[in-house]
C-alpha positions in Angstrom: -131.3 -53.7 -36.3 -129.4 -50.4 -34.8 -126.7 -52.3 -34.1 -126.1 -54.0 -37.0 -126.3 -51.0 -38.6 -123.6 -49.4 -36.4 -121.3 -52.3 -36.9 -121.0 -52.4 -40.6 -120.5 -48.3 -40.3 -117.2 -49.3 -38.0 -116.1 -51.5 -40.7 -116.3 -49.5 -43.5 -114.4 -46.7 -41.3 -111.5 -49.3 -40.8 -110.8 -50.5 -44.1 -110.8 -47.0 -45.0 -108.3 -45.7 -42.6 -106.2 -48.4 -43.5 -106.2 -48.2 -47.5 -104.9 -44.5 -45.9 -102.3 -46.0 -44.1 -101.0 -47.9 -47.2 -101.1 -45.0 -49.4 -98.9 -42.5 -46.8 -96.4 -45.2 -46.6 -95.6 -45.3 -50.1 -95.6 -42.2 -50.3 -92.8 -41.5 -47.9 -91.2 -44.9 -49.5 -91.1 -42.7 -52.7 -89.9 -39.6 -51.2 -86.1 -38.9 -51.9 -84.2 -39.2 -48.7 -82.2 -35.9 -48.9 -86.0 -34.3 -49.0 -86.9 -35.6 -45.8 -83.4 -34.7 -44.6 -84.4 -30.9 -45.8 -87.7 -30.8 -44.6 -85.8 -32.0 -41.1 -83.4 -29.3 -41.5 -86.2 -26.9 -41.8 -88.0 -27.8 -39.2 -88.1 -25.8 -35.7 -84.9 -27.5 -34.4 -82.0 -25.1 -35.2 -79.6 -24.2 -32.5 -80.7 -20.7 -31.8 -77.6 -19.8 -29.6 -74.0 -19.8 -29.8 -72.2 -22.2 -27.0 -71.1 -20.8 -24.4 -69.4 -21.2 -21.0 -67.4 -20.8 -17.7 -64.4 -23.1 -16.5 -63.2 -22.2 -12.5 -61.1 -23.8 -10.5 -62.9 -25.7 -7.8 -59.5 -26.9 -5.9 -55.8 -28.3 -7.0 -57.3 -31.0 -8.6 -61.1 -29.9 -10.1 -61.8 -28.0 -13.0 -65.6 -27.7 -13.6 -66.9 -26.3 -16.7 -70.6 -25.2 -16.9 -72.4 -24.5 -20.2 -76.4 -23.5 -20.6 -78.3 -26.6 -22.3 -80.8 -26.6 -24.8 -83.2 -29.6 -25.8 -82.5 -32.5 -28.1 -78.5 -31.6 -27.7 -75.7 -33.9 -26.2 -72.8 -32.1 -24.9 -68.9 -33.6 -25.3 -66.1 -31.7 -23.2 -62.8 -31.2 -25.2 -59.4 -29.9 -23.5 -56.5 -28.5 -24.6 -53.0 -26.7 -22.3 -53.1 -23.4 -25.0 -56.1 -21.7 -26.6 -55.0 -22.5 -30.0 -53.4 -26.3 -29.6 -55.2 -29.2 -30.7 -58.1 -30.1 -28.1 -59.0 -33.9 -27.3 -62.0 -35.4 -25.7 -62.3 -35.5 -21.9 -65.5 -36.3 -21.0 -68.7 -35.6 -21.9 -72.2 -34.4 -19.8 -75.7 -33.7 -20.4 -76.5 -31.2 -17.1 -74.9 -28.2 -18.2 -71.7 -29.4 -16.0 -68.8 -31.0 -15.9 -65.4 -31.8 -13.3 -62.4 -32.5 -14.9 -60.5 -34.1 -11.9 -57.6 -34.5 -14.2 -55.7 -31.4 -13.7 -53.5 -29.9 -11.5 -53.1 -26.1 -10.5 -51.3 -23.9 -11.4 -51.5 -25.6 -14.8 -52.9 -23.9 -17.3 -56.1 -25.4 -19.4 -58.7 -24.5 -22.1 -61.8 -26.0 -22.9 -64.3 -26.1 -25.6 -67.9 -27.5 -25.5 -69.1 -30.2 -28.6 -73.0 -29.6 -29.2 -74.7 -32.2 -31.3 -78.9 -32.0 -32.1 -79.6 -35.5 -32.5 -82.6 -34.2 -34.7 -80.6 -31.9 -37.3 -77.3 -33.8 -37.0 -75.9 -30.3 -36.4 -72.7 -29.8 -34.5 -71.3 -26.2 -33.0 -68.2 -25.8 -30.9 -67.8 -23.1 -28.4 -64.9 -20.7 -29.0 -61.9 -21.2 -26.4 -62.9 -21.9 -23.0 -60.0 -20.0 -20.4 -60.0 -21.5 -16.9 -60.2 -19.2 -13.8 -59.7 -18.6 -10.3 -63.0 -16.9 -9.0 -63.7 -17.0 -5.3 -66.9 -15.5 -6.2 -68.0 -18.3 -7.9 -67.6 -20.7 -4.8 -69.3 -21.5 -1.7 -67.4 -23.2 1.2 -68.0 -25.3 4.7 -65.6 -26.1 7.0 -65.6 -29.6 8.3 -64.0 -30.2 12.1 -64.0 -33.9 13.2 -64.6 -34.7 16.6 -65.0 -37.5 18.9 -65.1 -38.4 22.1 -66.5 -35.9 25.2 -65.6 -36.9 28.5 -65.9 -35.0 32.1 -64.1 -34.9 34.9 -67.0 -37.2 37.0 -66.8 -39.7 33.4 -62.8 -40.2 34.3 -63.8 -40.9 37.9 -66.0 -43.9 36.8 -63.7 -45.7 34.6 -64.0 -43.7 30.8 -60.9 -43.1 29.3 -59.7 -39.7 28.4 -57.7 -40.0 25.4 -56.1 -37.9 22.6 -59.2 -37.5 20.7 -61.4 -36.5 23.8 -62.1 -33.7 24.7 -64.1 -31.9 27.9 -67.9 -30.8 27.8 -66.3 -27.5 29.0 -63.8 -26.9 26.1 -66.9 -28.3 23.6 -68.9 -25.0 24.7 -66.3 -22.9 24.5 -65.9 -24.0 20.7 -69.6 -23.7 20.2 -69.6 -20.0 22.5 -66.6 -18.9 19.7 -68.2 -20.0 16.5 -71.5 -17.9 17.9 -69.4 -15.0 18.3 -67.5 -15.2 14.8 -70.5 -15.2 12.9 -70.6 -19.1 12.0 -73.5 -21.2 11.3 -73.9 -24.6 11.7 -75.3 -26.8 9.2 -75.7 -30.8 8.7 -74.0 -32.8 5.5 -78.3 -33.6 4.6 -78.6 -29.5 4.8 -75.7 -29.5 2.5 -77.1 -32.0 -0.1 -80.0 -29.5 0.1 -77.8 -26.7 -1.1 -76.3 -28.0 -3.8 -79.3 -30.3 -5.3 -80.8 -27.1 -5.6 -77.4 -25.1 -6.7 -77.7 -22.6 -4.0 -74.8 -20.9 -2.3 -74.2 -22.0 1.2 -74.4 -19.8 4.0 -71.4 -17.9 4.7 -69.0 -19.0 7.3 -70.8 -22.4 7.4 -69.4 -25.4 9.6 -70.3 -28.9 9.9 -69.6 -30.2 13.3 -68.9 -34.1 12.6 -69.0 -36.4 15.4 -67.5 -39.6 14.6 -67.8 -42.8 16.7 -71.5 -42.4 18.9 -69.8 -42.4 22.3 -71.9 -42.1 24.8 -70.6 -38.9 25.7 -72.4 -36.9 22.8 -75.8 -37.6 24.3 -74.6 -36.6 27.9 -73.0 -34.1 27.1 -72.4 -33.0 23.6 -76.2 -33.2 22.6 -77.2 -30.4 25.9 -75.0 -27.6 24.7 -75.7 -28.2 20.7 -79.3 -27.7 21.8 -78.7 -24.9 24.5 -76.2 -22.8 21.7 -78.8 -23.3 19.2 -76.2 -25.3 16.7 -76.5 -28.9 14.9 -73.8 -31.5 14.5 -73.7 -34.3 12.4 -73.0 -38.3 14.3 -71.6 -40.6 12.2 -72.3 -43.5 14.5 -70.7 -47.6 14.1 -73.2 -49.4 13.9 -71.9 -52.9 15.3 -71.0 -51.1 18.3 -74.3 -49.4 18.9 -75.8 -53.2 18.6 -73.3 -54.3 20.9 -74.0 -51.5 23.4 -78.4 -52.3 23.1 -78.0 -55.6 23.5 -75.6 -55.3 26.7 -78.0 -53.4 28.1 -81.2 -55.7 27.0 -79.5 -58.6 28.9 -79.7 -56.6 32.2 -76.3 -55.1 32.5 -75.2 -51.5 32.2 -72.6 -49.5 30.9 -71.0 -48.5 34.1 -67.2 -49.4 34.5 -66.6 -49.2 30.7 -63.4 -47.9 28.9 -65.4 -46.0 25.9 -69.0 -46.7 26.2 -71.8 -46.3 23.1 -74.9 -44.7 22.9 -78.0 -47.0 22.5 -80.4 -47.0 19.2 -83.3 -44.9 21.3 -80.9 -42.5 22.4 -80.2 -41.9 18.7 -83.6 -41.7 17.9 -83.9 -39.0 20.4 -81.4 -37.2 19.4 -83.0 -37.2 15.6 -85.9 -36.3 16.5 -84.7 -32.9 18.1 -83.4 -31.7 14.9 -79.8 -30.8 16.6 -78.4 -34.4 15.7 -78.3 -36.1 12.1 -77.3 -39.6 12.3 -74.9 -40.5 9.6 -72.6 -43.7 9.5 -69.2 -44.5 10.2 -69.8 -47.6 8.4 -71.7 -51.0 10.5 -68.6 -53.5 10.5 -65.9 -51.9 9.1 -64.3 -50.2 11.7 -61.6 -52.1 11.9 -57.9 -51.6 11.9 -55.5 -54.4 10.1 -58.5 -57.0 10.5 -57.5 -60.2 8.1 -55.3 -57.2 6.3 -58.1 -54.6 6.4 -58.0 -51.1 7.5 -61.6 -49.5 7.4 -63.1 -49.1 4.6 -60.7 -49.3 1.9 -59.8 -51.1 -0.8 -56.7 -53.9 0.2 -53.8 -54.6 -2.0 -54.6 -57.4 -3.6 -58.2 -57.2 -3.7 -60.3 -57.1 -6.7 -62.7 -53.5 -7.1 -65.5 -56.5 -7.3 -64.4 -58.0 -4.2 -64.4 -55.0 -2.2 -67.9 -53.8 -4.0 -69.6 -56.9 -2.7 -67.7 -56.1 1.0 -69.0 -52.4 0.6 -72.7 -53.0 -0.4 -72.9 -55.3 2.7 -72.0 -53.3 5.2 -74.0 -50.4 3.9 -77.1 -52.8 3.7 -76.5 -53.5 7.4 -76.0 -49.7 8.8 -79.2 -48.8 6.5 -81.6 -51.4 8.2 -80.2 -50.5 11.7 -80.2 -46.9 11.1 -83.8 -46.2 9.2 -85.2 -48.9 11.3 -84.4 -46.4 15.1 -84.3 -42.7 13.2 -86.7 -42.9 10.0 -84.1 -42.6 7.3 -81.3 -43.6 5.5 -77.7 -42.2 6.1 -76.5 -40.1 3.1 -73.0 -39.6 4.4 -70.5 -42.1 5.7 -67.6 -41.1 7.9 -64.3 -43.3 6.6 -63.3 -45.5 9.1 -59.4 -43.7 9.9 -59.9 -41.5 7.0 -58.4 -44.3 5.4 -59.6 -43.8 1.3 -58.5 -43.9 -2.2 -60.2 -42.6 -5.4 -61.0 -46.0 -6.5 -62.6 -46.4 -2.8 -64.7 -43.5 -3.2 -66.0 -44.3 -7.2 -67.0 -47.9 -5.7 -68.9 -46.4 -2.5 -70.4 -43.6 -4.4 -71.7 -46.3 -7.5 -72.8 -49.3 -5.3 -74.5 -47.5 -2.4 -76.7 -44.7 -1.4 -73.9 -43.0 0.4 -74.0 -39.1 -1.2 -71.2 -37.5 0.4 -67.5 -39.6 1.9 -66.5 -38.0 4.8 -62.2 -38.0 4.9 -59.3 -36.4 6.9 -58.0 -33.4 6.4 -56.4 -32.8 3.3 -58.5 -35.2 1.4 -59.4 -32.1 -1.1 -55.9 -30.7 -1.4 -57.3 -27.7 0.6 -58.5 -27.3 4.7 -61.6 -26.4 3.3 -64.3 -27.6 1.1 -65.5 -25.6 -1.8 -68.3 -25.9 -4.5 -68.9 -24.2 -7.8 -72.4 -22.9 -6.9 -74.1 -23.5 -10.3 -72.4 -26.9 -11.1 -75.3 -30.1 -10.9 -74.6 -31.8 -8.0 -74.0 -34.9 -10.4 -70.5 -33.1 -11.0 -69.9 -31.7 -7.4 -67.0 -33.2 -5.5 -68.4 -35.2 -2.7 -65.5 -35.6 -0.6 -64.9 -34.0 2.3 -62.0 -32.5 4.1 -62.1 -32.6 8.0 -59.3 -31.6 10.1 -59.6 -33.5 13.6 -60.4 -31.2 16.9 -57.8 -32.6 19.3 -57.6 -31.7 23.1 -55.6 -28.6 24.2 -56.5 -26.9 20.6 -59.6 -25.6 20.1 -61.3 -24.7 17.0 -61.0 -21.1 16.6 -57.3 -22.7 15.4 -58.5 -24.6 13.0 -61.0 -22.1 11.0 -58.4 -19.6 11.0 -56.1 -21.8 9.2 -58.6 -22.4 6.6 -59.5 -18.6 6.1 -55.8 -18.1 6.1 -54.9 -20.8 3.5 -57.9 -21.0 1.4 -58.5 -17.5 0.4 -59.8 -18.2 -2.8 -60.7 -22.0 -3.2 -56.5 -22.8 -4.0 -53.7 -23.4 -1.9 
């Protein structure tokens, strides 16, 4: 009987919440639409500041602009070459950043920031925006490439010393310099640290990158990171590092060869240690005028879907060798040559889970590498700069140069 009772109770409460429903919908069907524009307008969802902003020079060739954000806005980027000309549309961004990789210094450029409340419809534009050269508003690291490390006994069994070689002797005497100049080594993941969380990077902050994985790094470079206390990055081919495992697997060694390779578990050693952090140098593409290829670049002739479906392969391939030895995924990929072009970089950076593109030097347009310390990392410049360490000059050369050069971010 209870129940019954209870279940004719629910009913009634239904049909009266909906004879409610009815009624507040004609209601509103009845209500003049420039009232419920009003009582929008009057609503808690006014702009309560004025837009404003910064726009430095990052390089030659990168503006960014940063803005503070507020909720329920979307942000357009406007640009104009005098403070009172007519400004057009460049870009738009919803981080509170934006990199206008569209001008070049010594140029001059002004900006203006669009806001738009998608509730209120309202729209504000930021007075004038000037652009700036503020050395105090970048970070930098210095990049040196390296690549082979051969001894004296290595020569003797049959490894060739070549151009980009160098001794373990002249390798410590690099890492024994930067130690006394006051530089600290960090690895392209600690970089990605620094600017996910828009920190400023350490000052006087070099990335050692090791491109290749010759076998040499784990004889001989991998000893005097750890006993210097320093970290390098190895941005290792993967097809050769199969090559080199399965040689030995079947029984043989690596004595008598020209440039040996390091082995997967000696990677995995080296990772663990927390001195090395394996990155690629792509699995298969280290190749030099292969059916008209040259690394990993885009060919004449080849379509940006082509060479996206050639990209995403390889990468596919150096992620399941390299996460399957060391535990994770590489976030930075040494190019192959330092051959590149933008539209190589916007199809790597799209299609895979490569987060920074290791070049040559000169990639930038500086010897140096500089970030706007409160940009979103969405907007930072992810490519890389990295003068080559060749024998007979040592680094103390290079850094110089780059304090010399890049004094303030521009050439």
């Amino acid at each position: 009987m209870i129940k019954k009772i209870l279940l004719v109770f629910i009913v009634i409460i239904l049909f009266l919440l909906a004879l409610a429903g009815v009624y507040l919908s004609k209601q509103f069907e009845n209500t003049p639409a420039d009232e419920v524009s009003s009582e929008i307008e009057q609503s808690d969802i006014s702009l309560e500041t004025t837009v404003e902003g910064k726009a430095i020079w990052q390089d030659p060739n990168n503006i960014v602009v940063i803005w503070k954000t507020e909720q329920n806005c979307k942000y357009k980027v406007l640009r104009s070459s005098s403070r009172d000309g007519e400004y057009s549309y460049v870009g738009e961004s919803q981080v509170g950043s934006y990199r206008d990789n569209t001008v070049k210094y010594p140029e001059n450029y002004f900006y203006k920031i669009e806001r738009t409340n998608y509730l209120s419809k309202q729209v504000e534009l930021s007075e004038p925006i000037g652009t700036v050269v503020n050395s105090e508003a970048l970070s930098s690291v210095s990049v040196i490439m390296y690549h082979n490390f051969v001894s004296e006994e290595d020569v003797k069994n049959g490894i060739e010393y070549e151009e980009y070689s160098i001794s373990p002797e002249d390798f410590e005497e690099d890492l024994i310099w930067l130690k006394n100049n006051g530089y600290i080594t960090i690895t392209s993941d600690e970089l990605l640290e620094f600017l996910e969380k828009k920190e400023a990077l350490p000052s006087k902050a070099v990335v050692i990158s090791i491109d290749d994985g010759s076998w040499g790094v784990y004889k001989h470079a991998w000893p005097l990171l750890k006993k210097h206390g320093m970290k390098a990055d190895l941005n290792v081919i993967g097809a050769q590092i199969d090559a080199t495992w399965e040689t030995l697997n079947s029984g043989k060694t690596r004595d008598g060869e020209a440039a040996p390779f390091c082995t997967w578990e000696e990677l995995a050693e080296m990772q663990k240690s927390g001195v090395i952090n394996i990155c690629s140098h792509t699995y298969g593409l280290h190749v030099y005028n292969r059916n008209e290829r040259i690394g990993m670049n885009l060919m004449e002739n080849e379509t940006e879907e082509e060479f996206t479906t050639v990209v995403k392969e390889d990468y596919n391939l150096s992620v399941k060798c390299i996460r399957g030895w060391v535990g994770k995924a590489p976030k930075t990929v040494a190019y192959p040559y330092s051959k590149r072009c933008i539209e190589s970089d916007n199809i790597i950076l799209s299609n895979t889970g490569y987060e920074i593109l290791m070049a040559g030097e000169g990639a930038r347009g500086t010897v140096g590498n500089y970030f706007v310390t409160d940009c979103d990392i969405s907007n930072q410049l992810m490519l890389i700069s990295r003068p080559c360490r060749m024998d007979g000059t040592p680094i103390s050369v290079y850094l110089e140069r780059i304090e010399r050069e890049d004094n303030n971010g521009i050439n």
